[in-house]
Structures are given as C-alpha cells and as structure tokens.
DRENGU-729920 format. One record per residue (C-alpha): residue in one letter; x, y, z. Coordinates in pm, whole numbers, plus 32768, in hexadecimal, padded with zeros to 4 digits. Layout:
residues N
+-----+------+------+------+
! res !    u !    v !    w !
+-----+------+------+------+
!   A !    X !    Y !    Z !
...
+-----+------+------+------+
END
This chain:
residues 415
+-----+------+------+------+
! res !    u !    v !    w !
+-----+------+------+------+
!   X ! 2339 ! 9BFE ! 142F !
!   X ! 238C ! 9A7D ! 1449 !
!   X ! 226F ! 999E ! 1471 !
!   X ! 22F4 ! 98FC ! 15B5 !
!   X ! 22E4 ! 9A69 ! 165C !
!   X ! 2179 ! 9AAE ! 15F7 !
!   X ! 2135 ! 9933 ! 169F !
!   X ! 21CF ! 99D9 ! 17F7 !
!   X ! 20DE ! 9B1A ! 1799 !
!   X ! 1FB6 ! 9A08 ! 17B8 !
!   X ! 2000 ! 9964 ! 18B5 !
!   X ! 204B ! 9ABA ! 1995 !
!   X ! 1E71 ! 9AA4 ! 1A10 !
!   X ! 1ED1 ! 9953 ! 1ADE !
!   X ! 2021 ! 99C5 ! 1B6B !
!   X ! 2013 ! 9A84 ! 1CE3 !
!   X ! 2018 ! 9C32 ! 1CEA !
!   X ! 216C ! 9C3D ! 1D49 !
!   X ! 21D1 ! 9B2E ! 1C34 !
!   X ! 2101 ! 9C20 ! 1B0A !
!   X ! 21C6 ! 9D46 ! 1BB8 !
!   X ! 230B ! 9CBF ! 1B5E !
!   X ! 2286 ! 9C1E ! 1A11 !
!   X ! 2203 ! 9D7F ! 198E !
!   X ! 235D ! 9E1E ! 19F7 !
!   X ! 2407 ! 9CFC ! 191A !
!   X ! 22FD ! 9D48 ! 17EA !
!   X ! 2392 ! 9EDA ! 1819 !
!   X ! 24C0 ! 9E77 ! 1823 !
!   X ! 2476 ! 9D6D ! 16D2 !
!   X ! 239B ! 9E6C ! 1614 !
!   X ! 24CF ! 9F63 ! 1650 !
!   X ! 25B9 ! 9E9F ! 15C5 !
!   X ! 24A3 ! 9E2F ! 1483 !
!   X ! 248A ! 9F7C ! 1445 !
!   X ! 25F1 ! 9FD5 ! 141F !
!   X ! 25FA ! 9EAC ! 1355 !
!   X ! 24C1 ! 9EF8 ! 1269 !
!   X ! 2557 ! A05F ! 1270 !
!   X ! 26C9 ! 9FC7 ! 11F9 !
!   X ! 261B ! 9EFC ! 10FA !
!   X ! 254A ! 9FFC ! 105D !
!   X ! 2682 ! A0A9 ! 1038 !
!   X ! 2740 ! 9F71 ! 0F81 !
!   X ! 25FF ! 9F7D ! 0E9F !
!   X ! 261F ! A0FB ! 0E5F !
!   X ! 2785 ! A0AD ! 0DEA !
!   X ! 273C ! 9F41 ! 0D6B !
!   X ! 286C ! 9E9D ! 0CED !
!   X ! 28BE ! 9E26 ! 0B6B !
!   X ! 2854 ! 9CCA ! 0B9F !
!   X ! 2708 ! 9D37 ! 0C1B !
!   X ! 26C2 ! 9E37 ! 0B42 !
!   X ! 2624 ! 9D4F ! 0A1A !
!   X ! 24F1 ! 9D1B ! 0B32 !
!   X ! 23C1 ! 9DBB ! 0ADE !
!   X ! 232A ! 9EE0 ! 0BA3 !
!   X ! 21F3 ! 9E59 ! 0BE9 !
!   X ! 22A7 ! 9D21 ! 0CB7 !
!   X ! 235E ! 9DF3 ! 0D9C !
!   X ! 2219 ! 9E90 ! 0DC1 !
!   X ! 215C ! 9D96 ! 0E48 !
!   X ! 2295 ! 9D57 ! 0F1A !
!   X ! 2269 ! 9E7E ! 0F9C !
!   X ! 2105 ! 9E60 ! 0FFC !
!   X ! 211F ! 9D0F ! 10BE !
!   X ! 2222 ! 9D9B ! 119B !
!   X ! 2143 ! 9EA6 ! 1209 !
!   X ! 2021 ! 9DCE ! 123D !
!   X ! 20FC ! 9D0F ! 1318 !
!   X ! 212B ! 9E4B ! 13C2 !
!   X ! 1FD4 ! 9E9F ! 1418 !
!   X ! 1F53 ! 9D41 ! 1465 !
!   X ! 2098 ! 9D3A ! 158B !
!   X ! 202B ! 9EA7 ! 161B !
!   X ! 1EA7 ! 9DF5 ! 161B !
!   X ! 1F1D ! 9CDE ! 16B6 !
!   X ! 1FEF ! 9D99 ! 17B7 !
!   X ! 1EE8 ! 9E8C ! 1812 !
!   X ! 1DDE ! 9D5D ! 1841 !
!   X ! 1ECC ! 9CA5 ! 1928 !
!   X ! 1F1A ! 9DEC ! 19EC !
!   X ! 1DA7 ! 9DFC ! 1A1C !
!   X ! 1D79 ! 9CD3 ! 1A7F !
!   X ! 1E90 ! 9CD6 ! 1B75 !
!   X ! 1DEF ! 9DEC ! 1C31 !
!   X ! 1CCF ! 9D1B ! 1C3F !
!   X ! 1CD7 ! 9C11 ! 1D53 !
!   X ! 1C8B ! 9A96 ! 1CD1 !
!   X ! 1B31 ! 99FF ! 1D36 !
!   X ! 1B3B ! 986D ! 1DC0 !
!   X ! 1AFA ! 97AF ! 1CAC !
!   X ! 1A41 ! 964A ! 1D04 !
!   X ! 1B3B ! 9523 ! 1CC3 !
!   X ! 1AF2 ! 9482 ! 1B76 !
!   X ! 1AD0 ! 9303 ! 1B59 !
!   X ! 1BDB ! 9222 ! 1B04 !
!   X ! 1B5E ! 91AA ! 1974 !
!   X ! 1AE5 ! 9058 ! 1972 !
!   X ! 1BEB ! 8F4D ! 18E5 !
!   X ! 1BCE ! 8EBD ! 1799 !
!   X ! 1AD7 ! 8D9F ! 17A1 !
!   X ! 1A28 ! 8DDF ! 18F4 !
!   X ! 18C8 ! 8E33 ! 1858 !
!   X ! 18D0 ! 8CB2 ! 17DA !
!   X ! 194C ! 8C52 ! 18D9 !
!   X ! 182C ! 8CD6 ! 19CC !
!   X ! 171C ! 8C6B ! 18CE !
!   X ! 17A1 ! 8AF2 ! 18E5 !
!   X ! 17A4 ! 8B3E ! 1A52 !
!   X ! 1630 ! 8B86 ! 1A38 !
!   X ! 15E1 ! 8A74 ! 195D !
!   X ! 1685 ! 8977 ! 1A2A !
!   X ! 15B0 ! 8A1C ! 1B7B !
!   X ! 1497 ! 89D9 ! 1AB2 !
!   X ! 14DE ! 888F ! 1A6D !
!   X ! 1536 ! 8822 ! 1BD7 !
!   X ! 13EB ! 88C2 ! 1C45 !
!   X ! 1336 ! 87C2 ! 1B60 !
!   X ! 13F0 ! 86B0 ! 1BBA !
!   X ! 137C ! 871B ! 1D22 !
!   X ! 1251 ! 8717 ! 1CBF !
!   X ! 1253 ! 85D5 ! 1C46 !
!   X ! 1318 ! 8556 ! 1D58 !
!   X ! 11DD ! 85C2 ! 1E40 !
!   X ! 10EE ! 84EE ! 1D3D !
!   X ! 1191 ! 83C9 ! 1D79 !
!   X ! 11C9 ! 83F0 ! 1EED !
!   X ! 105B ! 83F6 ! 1EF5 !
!   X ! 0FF9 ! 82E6 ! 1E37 !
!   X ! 110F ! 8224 ! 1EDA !
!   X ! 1080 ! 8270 ! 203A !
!   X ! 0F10 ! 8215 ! 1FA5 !
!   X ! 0FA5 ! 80C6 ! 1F19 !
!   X ! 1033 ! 806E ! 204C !
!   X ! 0F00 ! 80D9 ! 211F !
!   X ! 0E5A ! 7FD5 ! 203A !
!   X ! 0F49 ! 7EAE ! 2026 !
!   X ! 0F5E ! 7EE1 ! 21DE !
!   X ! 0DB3 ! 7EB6 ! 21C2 !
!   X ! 0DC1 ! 7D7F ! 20B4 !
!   X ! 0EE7 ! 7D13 ! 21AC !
!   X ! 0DD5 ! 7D0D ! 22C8 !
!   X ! 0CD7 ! 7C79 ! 2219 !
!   X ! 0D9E ! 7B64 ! 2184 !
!   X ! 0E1B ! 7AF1 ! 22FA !
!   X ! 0CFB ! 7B17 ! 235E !
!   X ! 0C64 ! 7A2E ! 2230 !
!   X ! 0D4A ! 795E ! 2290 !
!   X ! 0D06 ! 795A ! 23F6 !
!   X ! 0BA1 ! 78E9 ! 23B8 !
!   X ! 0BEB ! 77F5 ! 22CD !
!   X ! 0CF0 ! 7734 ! 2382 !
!   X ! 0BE9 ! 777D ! 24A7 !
!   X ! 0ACF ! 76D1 ! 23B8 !
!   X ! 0BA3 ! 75C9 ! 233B !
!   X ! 0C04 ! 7563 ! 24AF !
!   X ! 0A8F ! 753E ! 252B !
!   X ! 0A02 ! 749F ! 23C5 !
!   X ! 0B2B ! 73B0 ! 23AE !
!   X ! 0B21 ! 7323 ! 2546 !
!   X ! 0984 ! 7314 ! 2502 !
!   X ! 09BE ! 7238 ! 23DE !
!   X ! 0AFA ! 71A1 ! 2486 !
!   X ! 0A1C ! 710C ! 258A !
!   X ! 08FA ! 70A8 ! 24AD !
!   X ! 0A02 ! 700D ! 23B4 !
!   X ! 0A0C ! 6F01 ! 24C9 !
!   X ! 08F0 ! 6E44 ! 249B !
!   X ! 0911 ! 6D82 ! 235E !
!   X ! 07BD ! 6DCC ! 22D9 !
!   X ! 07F4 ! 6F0B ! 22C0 !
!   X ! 094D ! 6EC5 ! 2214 !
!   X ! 0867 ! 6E1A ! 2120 !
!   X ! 0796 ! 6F5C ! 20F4 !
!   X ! 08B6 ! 701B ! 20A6 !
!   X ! 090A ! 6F56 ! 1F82 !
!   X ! 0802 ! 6F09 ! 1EF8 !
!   X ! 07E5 ! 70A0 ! 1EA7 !
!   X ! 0891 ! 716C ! 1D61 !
!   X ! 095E ! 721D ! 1E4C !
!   X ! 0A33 ! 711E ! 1EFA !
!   X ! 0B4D ! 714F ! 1DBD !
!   X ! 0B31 ! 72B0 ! 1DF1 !
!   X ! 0B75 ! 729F ! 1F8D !
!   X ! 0CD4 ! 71BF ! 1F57 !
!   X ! 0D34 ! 72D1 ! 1E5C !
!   X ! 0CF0 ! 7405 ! 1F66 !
!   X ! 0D8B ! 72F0 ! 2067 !
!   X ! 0EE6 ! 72D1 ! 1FA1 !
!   X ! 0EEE ! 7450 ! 1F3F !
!   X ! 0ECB ! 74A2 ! 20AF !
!   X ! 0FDD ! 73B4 ! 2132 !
!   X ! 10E2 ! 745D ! 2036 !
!   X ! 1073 ! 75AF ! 207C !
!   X ! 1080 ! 7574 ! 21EF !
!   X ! 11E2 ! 74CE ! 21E7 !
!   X ! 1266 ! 75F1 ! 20FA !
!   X ! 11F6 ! 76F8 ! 21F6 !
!   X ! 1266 ! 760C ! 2336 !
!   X ! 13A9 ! 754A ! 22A4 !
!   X ! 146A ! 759C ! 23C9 !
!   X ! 1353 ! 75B1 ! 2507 !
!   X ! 121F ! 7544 ! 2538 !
!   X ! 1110 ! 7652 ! 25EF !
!   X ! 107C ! 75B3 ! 271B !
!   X ! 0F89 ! 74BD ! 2740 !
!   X ! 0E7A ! 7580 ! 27BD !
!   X ! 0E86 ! 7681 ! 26A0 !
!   X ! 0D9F ! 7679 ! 258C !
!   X ! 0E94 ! 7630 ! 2467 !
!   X ! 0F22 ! 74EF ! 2548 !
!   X ! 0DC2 ! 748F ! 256E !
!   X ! 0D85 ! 74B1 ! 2410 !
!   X ! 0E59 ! 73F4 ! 237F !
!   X ! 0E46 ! 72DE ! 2477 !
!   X ! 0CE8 ! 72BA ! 2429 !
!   X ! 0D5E ! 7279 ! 22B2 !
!   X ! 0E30 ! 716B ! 2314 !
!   X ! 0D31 ! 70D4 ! 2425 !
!   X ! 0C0F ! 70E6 ! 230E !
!   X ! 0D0B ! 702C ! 2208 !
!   X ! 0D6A ! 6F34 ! 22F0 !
!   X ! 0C0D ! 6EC2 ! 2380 !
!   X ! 0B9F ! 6EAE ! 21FA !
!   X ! 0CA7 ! 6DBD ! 21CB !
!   X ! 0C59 ! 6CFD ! 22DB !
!   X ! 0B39 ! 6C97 ! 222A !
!   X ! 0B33 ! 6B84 ! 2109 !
!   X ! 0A87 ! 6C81 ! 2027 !
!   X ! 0B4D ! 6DA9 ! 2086 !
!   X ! 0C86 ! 6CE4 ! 201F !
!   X ! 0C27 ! 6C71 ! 1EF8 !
!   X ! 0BDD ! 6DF3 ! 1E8C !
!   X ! 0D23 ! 6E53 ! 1EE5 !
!   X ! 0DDE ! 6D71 ! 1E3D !
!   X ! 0CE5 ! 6DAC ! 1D02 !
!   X ! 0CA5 ! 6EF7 ! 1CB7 !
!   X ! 0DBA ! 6FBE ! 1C4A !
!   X ! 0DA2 ! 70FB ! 1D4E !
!   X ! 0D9F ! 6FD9 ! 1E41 !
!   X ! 0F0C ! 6F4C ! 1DA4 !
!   X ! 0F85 ! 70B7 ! 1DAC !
!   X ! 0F45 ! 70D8 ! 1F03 !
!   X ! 0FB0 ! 6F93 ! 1F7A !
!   X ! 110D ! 6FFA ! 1EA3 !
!   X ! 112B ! 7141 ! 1F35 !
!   X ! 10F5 ! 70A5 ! 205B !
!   X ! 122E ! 6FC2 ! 206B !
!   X ! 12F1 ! 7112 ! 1FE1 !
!   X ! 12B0 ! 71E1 ! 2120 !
!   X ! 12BB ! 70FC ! 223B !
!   X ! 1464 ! 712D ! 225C !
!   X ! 145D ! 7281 ! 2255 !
!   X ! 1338 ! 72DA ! 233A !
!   X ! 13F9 ! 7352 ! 244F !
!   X ! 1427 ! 72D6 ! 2592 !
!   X ! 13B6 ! 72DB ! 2693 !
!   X ! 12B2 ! 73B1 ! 2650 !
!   X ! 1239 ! 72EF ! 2563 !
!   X ! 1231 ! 71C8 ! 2602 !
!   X ! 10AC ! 7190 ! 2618 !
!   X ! 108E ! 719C ! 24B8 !
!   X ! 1192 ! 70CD ! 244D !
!   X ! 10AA ! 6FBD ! 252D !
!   X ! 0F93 ! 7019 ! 2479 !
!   X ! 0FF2 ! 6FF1 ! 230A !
!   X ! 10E5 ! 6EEC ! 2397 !
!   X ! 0F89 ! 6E2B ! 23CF !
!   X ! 0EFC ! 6EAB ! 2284 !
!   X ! 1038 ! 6DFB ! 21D3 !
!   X ! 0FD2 ! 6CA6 ! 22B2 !
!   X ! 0E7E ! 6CA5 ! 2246 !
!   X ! 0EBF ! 6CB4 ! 210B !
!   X ! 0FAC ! 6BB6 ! 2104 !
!   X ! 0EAC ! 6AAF ! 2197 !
!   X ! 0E1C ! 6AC3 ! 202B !
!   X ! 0EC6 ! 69D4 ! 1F29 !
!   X ! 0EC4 ! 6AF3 ! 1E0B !
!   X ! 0F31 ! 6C04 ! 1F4E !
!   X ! 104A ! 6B3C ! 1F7B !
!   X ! 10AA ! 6B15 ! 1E57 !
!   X ! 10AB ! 6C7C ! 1DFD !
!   X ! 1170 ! 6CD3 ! 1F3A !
!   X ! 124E ! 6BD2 ! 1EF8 !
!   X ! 12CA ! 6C18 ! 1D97 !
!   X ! 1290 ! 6D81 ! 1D89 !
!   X ! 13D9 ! 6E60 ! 1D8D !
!   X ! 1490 ! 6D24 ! 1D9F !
!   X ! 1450 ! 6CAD ! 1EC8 !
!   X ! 143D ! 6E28 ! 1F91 !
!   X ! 1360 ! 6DB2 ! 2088 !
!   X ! 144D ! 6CEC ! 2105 !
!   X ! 1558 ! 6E3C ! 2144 !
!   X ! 13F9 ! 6EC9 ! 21E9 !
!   X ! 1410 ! 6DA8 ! 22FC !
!   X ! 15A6 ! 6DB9 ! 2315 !
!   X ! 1587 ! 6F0C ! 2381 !
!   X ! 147B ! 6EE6 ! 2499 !
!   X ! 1545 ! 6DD5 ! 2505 !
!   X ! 1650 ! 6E96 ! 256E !
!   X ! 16C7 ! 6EA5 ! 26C7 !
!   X ! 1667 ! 700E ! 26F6 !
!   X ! 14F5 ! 6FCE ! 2680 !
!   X ! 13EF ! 6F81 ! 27B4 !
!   X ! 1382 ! 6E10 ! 2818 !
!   X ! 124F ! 6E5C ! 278B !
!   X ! 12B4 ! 6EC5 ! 2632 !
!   X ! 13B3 ! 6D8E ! 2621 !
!   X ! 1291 ! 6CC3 ! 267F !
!   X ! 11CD ! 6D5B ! 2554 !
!   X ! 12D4 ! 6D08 ! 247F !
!   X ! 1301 ! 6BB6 ! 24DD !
!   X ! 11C6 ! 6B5A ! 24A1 !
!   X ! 118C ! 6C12 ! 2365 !
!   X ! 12C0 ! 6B21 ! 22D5 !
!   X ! 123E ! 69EF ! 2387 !
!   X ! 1122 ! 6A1D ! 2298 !
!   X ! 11D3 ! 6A9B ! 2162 !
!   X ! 12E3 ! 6956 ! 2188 !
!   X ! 11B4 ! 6853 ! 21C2 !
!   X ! 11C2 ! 67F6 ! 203B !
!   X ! 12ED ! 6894 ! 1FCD !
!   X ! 1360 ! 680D ! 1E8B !
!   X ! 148C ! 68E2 ! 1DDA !
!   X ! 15EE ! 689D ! 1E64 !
!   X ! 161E ! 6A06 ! 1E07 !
!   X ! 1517 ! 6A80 ! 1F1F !
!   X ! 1598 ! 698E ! 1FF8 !
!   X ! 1702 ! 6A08 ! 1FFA !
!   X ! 165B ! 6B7A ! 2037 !
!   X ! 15C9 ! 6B17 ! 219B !
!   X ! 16AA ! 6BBC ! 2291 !
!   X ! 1710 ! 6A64 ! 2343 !
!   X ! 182D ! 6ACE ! 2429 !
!   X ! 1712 ! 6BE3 ! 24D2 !
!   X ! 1603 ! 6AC4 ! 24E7 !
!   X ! 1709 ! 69C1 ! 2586 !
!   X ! 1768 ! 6AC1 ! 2683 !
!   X ! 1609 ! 6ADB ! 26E9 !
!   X ! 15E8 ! 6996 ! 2718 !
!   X ! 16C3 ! 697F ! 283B !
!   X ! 1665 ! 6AED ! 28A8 !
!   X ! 15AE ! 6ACC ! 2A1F !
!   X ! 1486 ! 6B2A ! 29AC !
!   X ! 1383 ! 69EF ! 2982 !
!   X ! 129F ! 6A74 ! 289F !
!   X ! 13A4 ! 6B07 ! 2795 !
!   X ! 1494 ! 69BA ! 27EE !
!   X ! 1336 ! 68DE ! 2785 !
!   X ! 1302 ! 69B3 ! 2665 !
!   X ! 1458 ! 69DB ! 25D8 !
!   X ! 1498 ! 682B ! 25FB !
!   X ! 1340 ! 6849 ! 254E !
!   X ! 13C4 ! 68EF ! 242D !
!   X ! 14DB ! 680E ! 242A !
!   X ! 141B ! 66FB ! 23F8 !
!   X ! 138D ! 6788 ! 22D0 !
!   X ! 14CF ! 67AB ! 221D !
!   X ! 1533 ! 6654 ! 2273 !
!   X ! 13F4 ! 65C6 ! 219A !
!   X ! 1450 ! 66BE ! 2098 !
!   X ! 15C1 ! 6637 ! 20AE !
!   X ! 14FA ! 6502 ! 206B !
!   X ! 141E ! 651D ! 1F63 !
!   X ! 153B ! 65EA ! 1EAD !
!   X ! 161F ! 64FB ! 1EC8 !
!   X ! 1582 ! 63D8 ! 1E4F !
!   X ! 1587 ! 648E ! 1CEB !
!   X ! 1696 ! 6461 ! 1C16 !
!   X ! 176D ! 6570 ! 1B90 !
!   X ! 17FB ! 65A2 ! 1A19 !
!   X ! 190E ! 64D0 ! 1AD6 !
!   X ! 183C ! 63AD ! 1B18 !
!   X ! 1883 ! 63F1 ! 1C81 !
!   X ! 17AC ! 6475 ! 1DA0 !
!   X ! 1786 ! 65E1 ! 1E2C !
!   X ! 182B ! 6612 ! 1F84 !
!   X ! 178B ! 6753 ! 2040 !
!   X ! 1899 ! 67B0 ! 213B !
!   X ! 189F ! 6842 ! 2288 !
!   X ! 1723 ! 679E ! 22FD !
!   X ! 1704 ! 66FB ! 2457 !
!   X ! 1691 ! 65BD ! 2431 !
!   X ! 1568 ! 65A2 ! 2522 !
!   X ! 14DD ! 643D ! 24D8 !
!   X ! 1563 ! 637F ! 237B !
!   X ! 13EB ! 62E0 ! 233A !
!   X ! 132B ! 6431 ! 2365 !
!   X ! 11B6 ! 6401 ! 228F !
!   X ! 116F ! 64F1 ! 21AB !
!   X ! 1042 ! 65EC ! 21E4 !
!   X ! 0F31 ! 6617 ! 2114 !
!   X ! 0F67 ! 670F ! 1FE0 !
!   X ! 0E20 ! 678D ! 2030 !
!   X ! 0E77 ! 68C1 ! 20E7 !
!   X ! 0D3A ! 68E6 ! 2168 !
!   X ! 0D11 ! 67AD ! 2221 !
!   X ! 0E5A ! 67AF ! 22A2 !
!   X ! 0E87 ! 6759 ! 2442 !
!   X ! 0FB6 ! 6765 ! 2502 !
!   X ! 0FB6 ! 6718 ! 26A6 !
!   X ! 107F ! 685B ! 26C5 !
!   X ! 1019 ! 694A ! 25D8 !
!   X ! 0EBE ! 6933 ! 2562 !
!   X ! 0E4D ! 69AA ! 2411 !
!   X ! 0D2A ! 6A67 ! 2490 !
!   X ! 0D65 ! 6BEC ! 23F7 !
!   X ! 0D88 ! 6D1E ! 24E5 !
!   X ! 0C4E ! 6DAA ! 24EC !
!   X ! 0CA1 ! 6F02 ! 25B0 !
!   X ! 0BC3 ! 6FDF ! 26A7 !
!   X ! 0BAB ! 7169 ! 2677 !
!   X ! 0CBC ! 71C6 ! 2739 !
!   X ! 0E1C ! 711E ! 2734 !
+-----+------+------+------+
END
C-alpha cells in the first residue's frame, strides 16, 4: 500500500459519515486490487527470474514480512476509522491562534514602559505639588513685600514732610549738620531719586500719593539745606553731596512732564542755591562740560510752564554772573533767552534782558584778553544791553541785583 493512501486512511476520523462511507468503499476496492497484486507478486517470487535468482532467501524474506505488516496495520486502521465513523463527533472548543514570533518581548517592553510612565506620573504629581506650594509662597512674600512697601513709602512720606517743614528754620539746618549722619541722608537722598525715576520714567503718580510725597520731601529738604550758607558749603564739599548735586543735573531732562513738573521746581531751586556759592558754581559750571546749561535749555522751551522758564532763567542769571570760559559762554542757549526777552510776559522779559546783560560783561571781560593771535575774543549773538555795564562782585554770596535777588529759596512743606 502507497504511503499517500494510508495518509487518506488517517485522515478518514475528521471527514463527515457519508464522506468515511465512500472512503471505506475506495479502501475495498484498493485492498482488492493490493491483494491481487501481493498475490501476482508472490507468484513472480515463486518463479523468480535468472537475474534475481543470485538474491539471498533471507531478503525476500523480510520482503515478505513488511508487506504483510502493511497489511494488518491498513485492516487496523480501517476498522478504527469505521468505528469511529459510527460514532458521532463531540464539539471541540476552538483553539487559540499561536502567538507570533516576538510578541512575549514585545508585551514585557510594553510592561516596562507602563511602569515607567506610572513613575514619571508620579513624579509629575511631586512637582505639581511643590510647584503649587512655591507659588502659594511667592503670592504671600508678594503680599508682604507691597505691603512693606506700602508702609515705607507711607513712613517716608510723613518723616520726610515733618523734617521738610522743620528743615525751614535755619537753626535747625545747622543741627542737621552738625550730626554723623548728614553724609549718610544725601546718599539715601540720591539713591531714592534714581530709584524713583527708574520705576516712574514715563509718569509721575499723583501728588497726593505717598511715593509723590516722598520724594518731594527729598528735594524740599535738599533745597532748604542749601539755602543756608552752611548747607551749601556741605554740598559742594563732601563727596555724597557732589554725587547728588551730579545726579542731579543728569535727571532733570528726563523727568517727565508734566507730571513732573513740581519737582523739576524743586531741584531746579536746589541747582540755584547752590550756585549762589562761589565753589557751587563752579562745580555746576564746569561739570559735564557745561550740562547745566542743556538742563536750563530744556526748561526753556516753549512747551515748559511760565513757572519752570522762570526757574530757569534765574538759575542762569546766577550761573552767567561771573562767567569766565568762552567755551561756557557759547553753550548758553542765546536765541531761547533773546526770545524771552521780547516775550509779553514782564517778569521772564526782565529776567531774560537780565541774563543778557550778563553775557554782555562776559563779552567784555573776555574780550579784552588777547588770543594766541594777539587779537581779542568776540562772543557772538549777545544783545548788547548797556556797553559800560559794572562788573558784580565775585563774591557770590554778597551778590545783589534790583530784579533778581540772591536770597536762596528756602521752601515750606508743601509745594
């Protein structure tokens, strides 16, 4: 029997009863015709021909053998499938599918990676909570810094109009100085004007809030200390004084306007105090080359107020009293200062022709020295006012003028 005929034997237990039927009738029909055959071959090995006849007995014996143990293991198989047949097949459960090459790693790095997203979760919560503790924190140091800084704007408003108003009396302008602490309160003075410009470069708060007040009070206290002879003199000579007076001529253009209009006047006044002083003036006068004189140009503009111009005027009436380098002269803004002296206005027309005079006996005394030339220095562009002007005194102190006294500003509490 052929091997591919005892496959179809197996195979007969999943095949249907009507399918075994016809496969056991085809088996009869197959054994039939094996038989015949194994019954024709015996016979051809009965009468073996000559070229077989040098094999040995025992060979064809064991040929003999296999063939009928490949008869008997057919009729087995044949009766087992006819058994079966008449047997009628249980349900068998569906088997799973086998799992694809690779999918056992592949479900491990699955669980490894779930692992490692639950501790980044984890983590993730950690620092959500810290973050909402931090901010909790920074929102309560937020608080209590404004409110710091609401009381000490609100301190600083009160102490500095108290000690604007006693800063008055010159006595106690005297007292003030004559402590260990009046170096220290120019330094707090200039660190609170930068501070307060940086934080208000473009607008000014109002007048009646405390950081207005404030630094008002600064410039009030600075400016009734340098109305006095002694409070002058310290300004100009210690070196916190200097800085101040400096930084003062720095931030007087670009304190804006008009907001800050009231304290332009007041260090405005500061700047004329000063300048009453022969060592004041000369500081203002050759510091920055001459800057104090861009500090009255710009409040001399059209757009500034009357009272600012006036300010202005008067703070150059003082610094061109003695003026004695052709260099500062030619810095004075002279086409401004000859428009105001035919503006309508008597007191800036007075003060402006005032000025003028000024640089006529500086035009004077300048040039009546001789040059590297040999010649004489022409200042250009002055209005003549009267050709045999006398010259004032070059003690600042002890100057006097009919229209613009030398007496310093000494401010109240409130501008």
């Amino acid at each position: 029997m052929r091997v591919d005929e005892m496959a179809e034997v197996d195979n007969v237990e999943n095949t249907p009863l009507s399918d075994v039927v016809e496969c056991l009738d085809e088996a009869s029909r197959c054994l039939s015709i094996v038989g015949a055959n194994l019954a024709g071959l015996l016979e051809d090995l009965n009468t073996a021909p000559e070229c077989l006849a040098s094999l040995q007995q025992h060979d064809l014996g064991r040929l003999e053998n296999e063939v009928r143990s490949l008869n008997r293991n057919l009729e087995d198989a044949l009766e087992d499938a006819a058994v079966a047949a008449r047997v009628p097949p249980r349900p068998q459960a569906p088997q799973a599918p086998p799992l694809r090459a690779g999918m056992a790693e592949r479900c491990a790095e699955v669980e490894e990676l779930r692992a490692k997203v639950q501790a980044l979760q984890r983590e993730h919560d950690k620092s959500a909570a810290l973050l909402a503790t931090a901010q909790a924190d920074a929102a309560c140091l937020r608080s209590q810094i404004t409110h710091q800084s609401a009381f000490c704007a609100s301190l600083g408003s009160v102490l500095g109009n108290l000690l604007w108003k006693a800063s008055r009396v010159p006595p106690v302008v005297d007292l003030l100085l004559s402590g260990n602490k009046a170096t220290d309160f120019l330094c707090i003075v200039s660190g609170t004007l930068e501070s307060f410009l940086e934080t208000f470069n473009t607008e000014m708060p109002g007048q009646s809030s405390d950081e207005s007040q404030f630094i008002m009070a600064m410039g009030g206290i600075v400016t009734n200390m340098a109305a006095a002879p002694a409070g002058r003199q310290f300004l100009v000579g210690d070196p916190n004084g200097r800085e101040l007076l400096q930084q003062i001529v720095r931030v007087l253009p670009v304190i804006p306007t008009p907001s800050g209009n009231c304290l332009k006047r007041l260090l405005l006044m500061a700047l004329y105090n000063v300048s009453i002083n022969q060592s004041g003036l000369s500081l203002l006068q050759d510091d920055g080359g001459g800057a104090i004189f861009t500090v009255a140009k710009d409040c001399l503009k059209p757009e500034s107020t009357n009272e600012l111009r006036i300010m202005a005027l008067r703070l150059l009436h003082s610094l061109t009293c003695d003026i004695k380098n052709p260099a500062l002269v030619a810095q004075v803004p002279k086409q401004l200062i000859s428009d105001l002296a035919a503006s309508d206005d008597p007191q800036l027309q007075t003060l402006a022709l005032d000025v003028n005079e000024n640089l006529v006996k500086a035009q004077e005394r300048l040039g009546q020295m001789p040059n590297k030339n040999g010649s004489t220095n022409k200042t250009p562009g002055i209005i003549t006012k009267s050709p045999n002007s006398q010259f004032e005194s070059d003690n600042l102190e002890n100057r006097h003028n009919t229209v613009q006294p030398t007496t310093a500003w000494r401010l109240p509490s409130h501008p």
